[in-house]
GULUMVEX-964467 format. One record per residue (C-alpha): residue in three letters; z, x, y. Coordinates in steps of 0.1 Angstrom, whole numbers, plus 2048, in hexadecimal, padded with zeros to 3 digits. Layout:
BEGIN
ALAZXY
...
END
This chain:
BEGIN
UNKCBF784D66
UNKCB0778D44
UNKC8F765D46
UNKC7874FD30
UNKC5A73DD2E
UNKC6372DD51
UNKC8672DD51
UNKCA074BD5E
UNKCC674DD5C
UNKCD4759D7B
UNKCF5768D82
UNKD07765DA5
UNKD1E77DDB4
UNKD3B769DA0
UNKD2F76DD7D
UNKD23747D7F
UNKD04742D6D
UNKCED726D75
UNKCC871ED64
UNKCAE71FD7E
UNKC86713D7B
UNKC6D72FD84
UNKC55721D9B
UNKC3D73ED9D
UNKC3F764DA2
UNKC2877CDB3
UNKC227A1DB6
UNKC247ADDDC
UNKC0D7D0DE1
UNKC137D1E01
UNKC3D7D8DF9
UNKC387E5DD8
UNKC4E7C8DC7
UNKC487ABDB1
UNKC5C78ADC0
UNKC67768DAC
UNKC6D743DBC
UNKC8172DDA7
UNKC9D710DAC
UNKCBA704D97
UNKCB16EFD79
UNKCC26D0D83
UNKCB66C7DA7
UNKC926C0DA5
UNKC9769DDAB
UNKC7B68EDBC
UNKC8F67DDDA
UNKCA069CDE5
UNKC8C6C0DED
UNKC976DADDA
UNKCAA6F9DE3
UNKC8D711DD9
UNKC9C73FDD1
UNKC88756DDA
UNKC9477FDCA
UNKC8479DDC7
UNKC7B7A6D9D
UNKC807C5D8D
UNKC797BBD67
UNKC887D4D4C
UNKC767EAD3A
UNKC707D3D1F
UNKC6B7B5D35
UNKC8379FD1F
UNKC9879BD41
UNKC9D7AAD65
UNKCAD7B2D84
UNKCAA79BDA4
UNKCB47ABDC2
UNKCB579ADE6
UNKC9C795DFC
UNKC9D7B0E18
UNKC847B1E35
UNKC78792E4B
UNKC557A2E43
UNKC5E79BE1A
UNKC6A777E26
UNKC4776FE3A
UNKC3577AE1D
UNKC46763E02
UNKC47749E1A
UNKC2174DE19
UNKC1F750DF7
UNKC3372DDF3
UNKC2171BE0E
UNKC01722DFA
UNKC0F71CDD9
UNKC196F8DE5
UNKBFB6F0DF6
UNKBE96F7DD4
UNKBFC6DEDC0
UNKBF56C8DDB
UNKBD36CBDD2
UNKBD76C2DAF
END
């Protein structure tokens, strides 16, 4: 995975490549990882939800790019689910 400012390049299983937006990321103590949100660049059109990633971050040692590995307990999924539920509720706000 290479990232940006905002934006990361993501690689699937078949070498495809496709631009996603990062919507936020966030450090978890509690499972020692950091975690990124993003979607593909492309389908944030305002009459359809988007299809919102969620991956586990392991930045290189330069942090120029990364790894993103899957997501791998229910306990990790409650806990970004959190995380996104009160990350939307906040730009409600504004």
């Amino acid at each position: 995975m290479d990232h940006g400012e905002k934006n990361i390049t993501v690689v699937d299983e078949e070498g495809n490549e496709q631009l996603c937006e990062v919507l936020f990321t966030f450090n978890s103590d509690e499972f020692g990882k950091s975690y990124v949100l993003y979607y593909p660049i492309g389908e944030e059109d305002d009459e359809e939800e988007i299809e919102i990633h969620a991956s586990a971050f392991i930045p290189s040692d330069d942090y120029t790019d990364g790894e993103l590995q899957p997501i791998e307990t229910d306990e990790e999924w409650d806990l970004i689910e959190e995380m996104l539920n009160t990350f939307l509720a906040e730009q409600e706000e504004e």
